[in-house]
C-alpha positions in Angstrom: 4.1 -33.5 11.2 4.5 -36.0 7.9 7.5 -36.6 6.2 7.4 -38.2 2.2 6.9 -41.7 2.3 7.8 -43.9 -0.9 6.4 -46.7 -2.2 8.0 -48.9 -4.3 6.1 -51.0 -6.7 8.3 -54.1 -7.8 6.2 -55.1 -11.0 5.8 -53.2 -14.1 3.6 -50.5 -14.3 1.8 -50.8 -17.1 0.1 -47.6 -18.5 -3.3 -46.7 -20.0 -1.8 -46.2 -23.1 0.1 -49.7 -22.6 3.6 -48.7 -22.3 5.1 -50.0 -19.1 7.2 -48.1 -16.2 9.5 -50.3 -14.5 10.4 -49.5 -10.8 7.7 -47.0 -10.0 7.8 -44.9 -6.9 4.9 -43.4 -5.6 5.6 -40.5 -3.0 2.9 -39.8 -0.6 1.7 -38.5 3.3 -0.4 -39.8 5.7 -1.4 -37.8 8.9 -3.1 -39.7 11.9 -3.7 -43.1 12.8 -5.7 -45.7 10.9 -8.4 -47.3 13.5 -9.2 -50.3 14.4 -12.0 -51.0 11.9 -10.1 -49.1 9.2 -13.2 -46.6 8.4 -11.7 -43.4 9.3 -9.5 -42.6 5.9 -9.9 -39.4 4.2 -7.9 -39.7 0.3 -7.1 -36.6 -0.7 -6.2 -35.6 -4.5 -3.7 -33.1 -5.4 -4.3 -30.6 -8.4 -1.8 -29.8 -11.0 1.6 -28.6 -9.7 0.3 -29.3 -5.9 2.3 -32.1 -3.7 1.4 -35.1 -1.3 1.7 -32.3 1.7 -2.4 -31.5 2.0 -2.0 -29.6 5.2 0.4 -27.2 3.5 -1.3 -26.4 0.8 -4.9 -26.7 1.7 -4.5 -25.7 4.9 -7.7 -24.2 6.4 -9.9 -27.9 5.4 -6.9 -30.0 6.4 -4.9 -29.9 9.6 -5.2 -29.5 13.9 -8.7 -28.1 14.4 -9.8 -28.6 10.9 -12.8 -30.4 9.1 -10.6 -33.2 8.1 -8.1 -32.8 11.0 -5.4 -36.1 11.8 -6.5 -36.4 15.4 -9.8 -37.8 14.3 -8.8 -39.4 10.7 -6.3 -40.9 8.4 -5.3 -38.6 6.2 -3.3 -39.9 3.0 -2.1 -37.9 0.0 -0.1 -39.1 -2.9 2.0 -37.7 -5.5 0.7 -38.4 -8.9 2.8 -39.8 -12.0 4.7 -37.8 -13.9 4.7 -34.9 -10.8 8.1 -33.1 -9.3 7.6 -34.1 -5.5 9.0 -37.9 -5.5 6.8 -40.2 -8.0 8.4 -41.4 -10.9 8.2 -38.5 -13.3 10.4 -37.8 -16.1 13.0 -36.4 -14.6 13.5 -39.6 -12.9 15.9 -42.5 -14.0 15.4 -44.4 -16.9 16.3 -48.0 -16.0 16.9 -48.7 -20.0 19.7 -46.2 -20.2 20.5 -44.9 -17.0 19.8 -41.5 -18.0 16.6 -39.2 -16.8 13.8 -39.7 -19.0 13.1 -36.0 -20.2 10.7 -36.6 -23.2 11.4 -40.0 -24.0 8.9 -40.5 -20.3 5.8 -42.6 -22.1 2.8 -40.3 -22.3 0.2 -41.2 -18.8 -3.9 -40.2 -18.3 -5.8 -39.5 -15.0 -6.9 -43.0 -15.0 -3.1 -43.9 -14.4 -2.9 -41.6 -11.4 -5.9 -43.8 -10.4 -4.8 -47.0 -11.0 -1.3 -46.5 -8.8 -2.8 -44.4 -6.3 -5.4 -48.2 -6.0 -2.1 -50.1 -5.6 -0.7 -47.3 -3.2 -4.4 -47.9 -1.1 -4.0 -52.1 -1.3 -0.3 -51.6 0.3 -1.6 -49.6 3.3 -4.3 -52.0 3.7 -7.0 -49.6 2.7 -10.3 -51.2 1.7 -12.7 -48.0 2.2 -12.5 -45.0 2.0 -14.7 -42.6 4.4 -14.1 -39.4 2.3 -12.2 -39.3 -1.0 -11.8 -35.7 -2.0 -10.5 -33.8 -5.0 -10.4 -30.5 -6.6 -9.5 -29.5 -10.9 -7.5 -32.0 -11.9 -7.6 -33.8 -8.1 -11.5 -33.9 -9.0 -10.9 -35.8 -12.2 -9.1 -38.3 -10.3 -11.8 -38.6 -7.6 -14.4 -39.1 -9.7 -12.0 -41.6 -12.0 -11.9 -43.3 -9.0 -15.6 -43.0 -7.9 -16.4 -45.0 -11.1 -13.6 -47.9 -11.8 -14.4 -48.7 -7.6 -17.5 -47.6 -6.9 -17.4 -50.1 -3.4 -14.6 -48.3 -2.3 -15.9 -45.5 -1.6 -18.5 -43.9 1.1 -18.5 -40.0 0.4 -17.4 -38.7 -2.9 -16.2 -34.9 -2.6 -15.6 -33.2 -6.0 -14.6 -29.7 -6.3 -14.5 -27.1 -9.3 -13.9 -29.9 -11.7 -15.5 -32.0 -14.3 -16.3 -35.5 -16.4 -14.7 -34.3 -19.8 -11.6 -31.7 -19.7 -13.4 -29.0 -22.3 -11.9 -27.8 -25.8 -11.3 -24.6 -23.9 -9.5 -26.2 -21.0 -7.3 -28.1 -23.3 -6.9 -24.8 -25.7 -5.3 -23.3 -22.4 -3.3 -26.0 -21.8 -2.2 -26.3 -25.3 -0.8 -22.9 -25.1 1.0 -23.2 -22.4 2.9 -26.4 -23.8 3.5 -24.3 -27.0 5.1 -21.5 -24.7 7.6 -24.4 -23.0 8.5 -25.5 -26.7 9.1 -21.8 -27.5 11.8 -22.6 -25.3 15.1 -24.0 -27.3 16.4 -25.1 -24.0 13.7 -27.6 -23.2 15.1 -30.0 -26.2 18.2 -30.0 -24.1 18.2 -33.1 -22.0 18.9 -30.6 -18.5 16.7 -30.6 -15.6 16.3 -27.2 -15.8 15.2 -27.2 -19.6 12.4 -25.4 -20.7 12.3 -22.5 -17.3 11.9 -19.7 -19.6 8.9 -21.4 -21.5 8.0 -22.4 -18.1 7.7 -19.0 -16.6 5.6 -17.9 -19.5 3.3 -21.0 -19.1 2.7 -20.1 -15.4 1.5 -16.3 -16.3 -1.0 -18.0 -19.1 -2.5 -20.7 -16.5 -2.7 -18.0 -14.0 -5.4 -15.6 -16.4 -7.4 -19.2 -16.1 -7.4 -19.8 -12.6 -8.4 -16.2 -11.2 -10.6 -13.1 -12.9 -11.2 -9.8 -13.8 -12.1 -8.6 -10.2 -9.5 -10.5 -8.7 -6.9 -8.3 -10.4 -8.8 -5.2 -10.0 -9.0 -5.4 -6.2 -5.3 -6.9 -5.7 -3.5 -5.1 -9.0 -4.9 -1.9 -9.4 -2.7 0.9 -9.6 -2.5 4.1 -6.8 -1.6 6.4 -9.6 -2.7 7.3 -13.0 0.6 8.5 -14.2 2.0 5.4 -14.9 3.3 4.2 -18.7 5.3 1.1 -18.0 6.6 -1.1 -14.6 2.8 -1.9 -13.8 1.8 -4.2 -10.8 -0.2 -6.2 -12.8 2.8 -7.0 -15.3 5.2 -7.5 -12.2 2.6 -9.8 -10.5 2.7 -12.2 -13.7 6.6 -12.3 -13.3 6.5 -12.8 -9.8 4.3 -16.0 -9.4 6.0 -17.1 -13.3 9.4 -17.3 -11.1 8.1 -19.0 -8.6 6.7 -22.0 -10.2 10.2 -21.8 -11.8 11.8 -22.3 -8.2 9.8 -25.9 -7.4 8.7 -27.0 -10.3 10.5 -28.5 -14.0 9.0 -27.7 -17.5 8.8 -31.5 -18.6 6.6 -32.8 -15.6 4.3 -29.6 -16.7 4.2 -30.7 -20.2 3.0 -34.4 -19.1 0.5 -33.6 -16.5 -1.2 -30.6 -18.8 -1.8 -33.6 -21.3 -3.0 -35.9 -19.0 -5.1 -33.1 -17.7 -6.7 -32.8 -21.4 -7.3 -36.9 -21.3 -9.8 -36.9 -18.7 -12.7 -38.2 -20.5 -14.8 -40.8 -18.1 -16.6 -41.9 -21.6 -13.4 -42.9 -22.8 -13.8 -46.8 -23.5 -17.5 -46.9 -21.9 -20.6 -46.6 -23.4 -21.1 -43.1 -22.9 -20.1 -40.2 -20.2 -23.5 -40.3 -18.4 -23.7 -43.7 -18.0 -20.1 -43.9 -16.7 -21.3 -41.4 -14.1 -24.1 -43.5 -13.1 -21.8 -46.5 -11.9 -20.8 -43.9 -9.3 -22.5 -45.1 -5.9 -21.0 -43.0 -3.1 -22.4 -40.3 -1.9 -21.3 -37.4 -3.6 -21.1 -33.7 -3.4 -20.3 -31.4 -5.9 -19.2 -28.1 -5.6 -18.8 -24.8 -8.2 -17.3 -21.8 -8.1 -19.3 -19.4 -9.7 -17.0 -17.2 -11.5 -14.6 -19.9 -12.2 -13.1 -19.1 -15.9 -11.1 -22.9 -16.7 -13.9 -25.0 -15.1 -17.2 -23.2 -15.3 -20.0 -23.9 -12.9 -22.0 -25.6 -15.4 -19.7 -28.7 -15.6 -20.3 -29.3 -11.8 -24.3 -28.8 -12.2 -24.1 -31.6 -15.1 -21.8 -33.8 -12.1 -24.6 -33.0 -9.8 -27.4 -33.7 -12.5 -26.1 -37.0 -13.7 -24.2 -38.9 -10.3 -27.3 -40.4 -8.8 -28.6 -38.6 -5.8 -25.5 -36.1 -6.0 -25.6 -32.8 -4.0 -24.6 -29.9 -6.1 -23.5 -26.3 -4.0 -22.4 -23.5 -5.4 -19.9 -21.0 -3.9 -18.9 -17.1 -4.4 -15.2 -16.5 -4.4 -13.4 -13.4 -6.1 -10.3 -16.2 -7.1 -12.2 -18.0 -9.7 -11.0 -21.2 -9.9 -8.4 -21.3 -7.1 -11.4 -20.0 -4.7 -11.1 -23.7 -4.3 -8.3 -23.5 -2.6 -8.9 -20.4 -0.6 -12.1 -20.3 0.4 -11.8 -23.1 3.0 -14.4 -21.8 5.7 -17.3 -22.1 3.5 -15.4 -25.2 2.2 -15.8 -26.3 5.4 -19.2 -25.2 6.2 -20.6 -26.8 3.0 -18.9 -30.1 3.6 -18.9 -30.4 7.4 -22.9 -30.0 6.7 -23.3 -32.6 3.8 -21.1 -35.3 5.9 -23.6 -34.9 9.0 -26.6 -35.3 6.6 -24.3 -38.4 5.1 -24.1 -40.0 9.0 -27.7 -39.2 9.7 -28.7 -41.0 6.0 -26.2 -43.8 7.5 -28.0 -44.3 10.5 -31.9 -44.2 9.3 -30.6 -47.1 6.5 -29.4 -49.0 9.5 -32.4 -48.4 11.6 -34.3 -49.3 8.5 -32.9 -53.1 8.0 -32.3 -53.8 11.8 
């Protein structure tokens, strides 16, 4: 078991942007024990409305008896900026007027989740990391921070994601921010502002993350009599709703934009050769038939990160096959992190 840890940072925060955050918490888990020479951490990075709880919600690759399991490793996962499970996020107090922010919280980018997740590694005395893993928007912070520390880090793991959100990524975003301000109610300055637009958001996101055969095999109706009241319809509703019961509208709204910022050409000289200051080693996986991140954004990952592994995986979920999927998950990385030891142990042999 893990409980939320907090960490709070005493100076200012400043942002990518250059706006500052004063007082900023940083929620996070850790699972295991650290070892003695400090070389057993696996850093795990959430995706978009996910939490610092890894062996709840990708449960399968994390946990007892799992690839990554906390008898063997230290396990750490932290919340990002802006999220609802316990970093500063704008639902939080504003120190300036002792009020929650709502949309007065300054605007963040992937490379901020980096940048205080680095901080949150420095305070637990975390120099390397064995494995840092990510998937969709947890994948653009991976490789973020594959790149800005590229000593840091021995085995890069990047899942269904990529080095540039696409103009079809950020259309789908785009729309679901223009379903939340649909919503009069998320101008209100109310932690619950914006549910309706929300809900709506949820149903949108969800046509992105899963596919045509997906909703055949799990929607279809028994009858053919039907008009109205169809499974598909109530489905949408259902998991709308249930976003609506964990989540707030305004940390949606902020991490869908930082979601569209991920760029890692952004201030460098160009997106390939940022990818080649990457020197862990990497693998990338696809999912075949995802729709948001298509499989040809990880073959360019695996093309361009120098002597990068690229896999490719069936899954009927689309994109969330990330998340489901698990036992070839596991097969696929249980297999490149043996060949990873055995590379390990032939460079060893080779400068003994």
């Amino acid at each position: 078991m893990s409980t939320t840890n907090t960490y709070n940072y005493t100076k200012l925060f400043k942002l990518e942007s250059g706006k500052k955050l004063r007082g900023l918490q940083i929620a996070y888990h850790t699972y295991g024990k650290l070892n003695a020479k400090k070389d057993n951490v696996i850093w795990a990075c959430h995706a978009l409305t996910a939490n610092a709880d890894v062996l709840d919600w990708w449960k399968g690759l994390f946990g007892s008896n799992a690839l990554f399991n906390p008898e063997e490793h230290f396990i750490v996962c932290a919340n990002v900026i802006g999220s609802h499970y316990g970093t500063t996020n704008p639902l939080s107090t504003n120190p300036a007027t002792g009020l929650p922010y709502y949309l007065a919280f300054p605007e963040f980018t992937i490379r901020d989740f980096v940048k205080a997740h680095q901080l949150l590694a420095d305070h637990l005395g975390i120099h390397e990391l064995k494995v840092l893993i990510g998937g969709s928007l947890g994948g653009q912070q991976a490789l973020e921070w594959a790149i800005s520390e590229p000593n840091k880090i021995e085995n890069l793991i990047l899942v269904a994601t990529n080095a540039v959100h696409s103009p079809w990524g950020i259309a789908f975003n785009e729309s679901q921010r223009l379903a939340i301000s649909a919503d009069r109610t998320f101008y209100a300055q109310q932690p619950e502002g914006g549910l309706k637009g929300l809900k709506v958001a949820r149903s949108i996101a969800l046509l992105s993350y899963r596919t045509y055969d997906a909703y055949a095999s799990t929607q279809l109706e028994s009858v053919n009599d039907k008009t109205t009241g169809f499974r598909a319809s109530s489905y949408q509703n259902y998991q709308g709703e249930k976003l609506c019961k964990r989540f707030n509208a305004y940390s949606y709204w902020y991490l869908s934009k930082a979601m569209d910022s991920h760029n890692v050409g952004r201030g460098r000289k160009s997106i390939t050769d940022a990818l080649n200051d990457v020197k862990a080693n990497t693998l990338v996986i696809g999912v075949e038939n995802d729709v948001l991140f298509p499989v040809n954004e990880q073959k360019f990952l695996g093309d361009h990160i120098k002597g990068a592994e690229f896999h490719s995986i069936n899954s009927a979920y689309g994109h969330d096959g990330f998340l489901i999927e698990t036992d070839t998950l596991t097969n696929v990385i249980g297999n490149f992190l043996k060949e990873s030891i055995n590379k390990k142990i032939i460079k060893l042999h080779k400068t003994a």
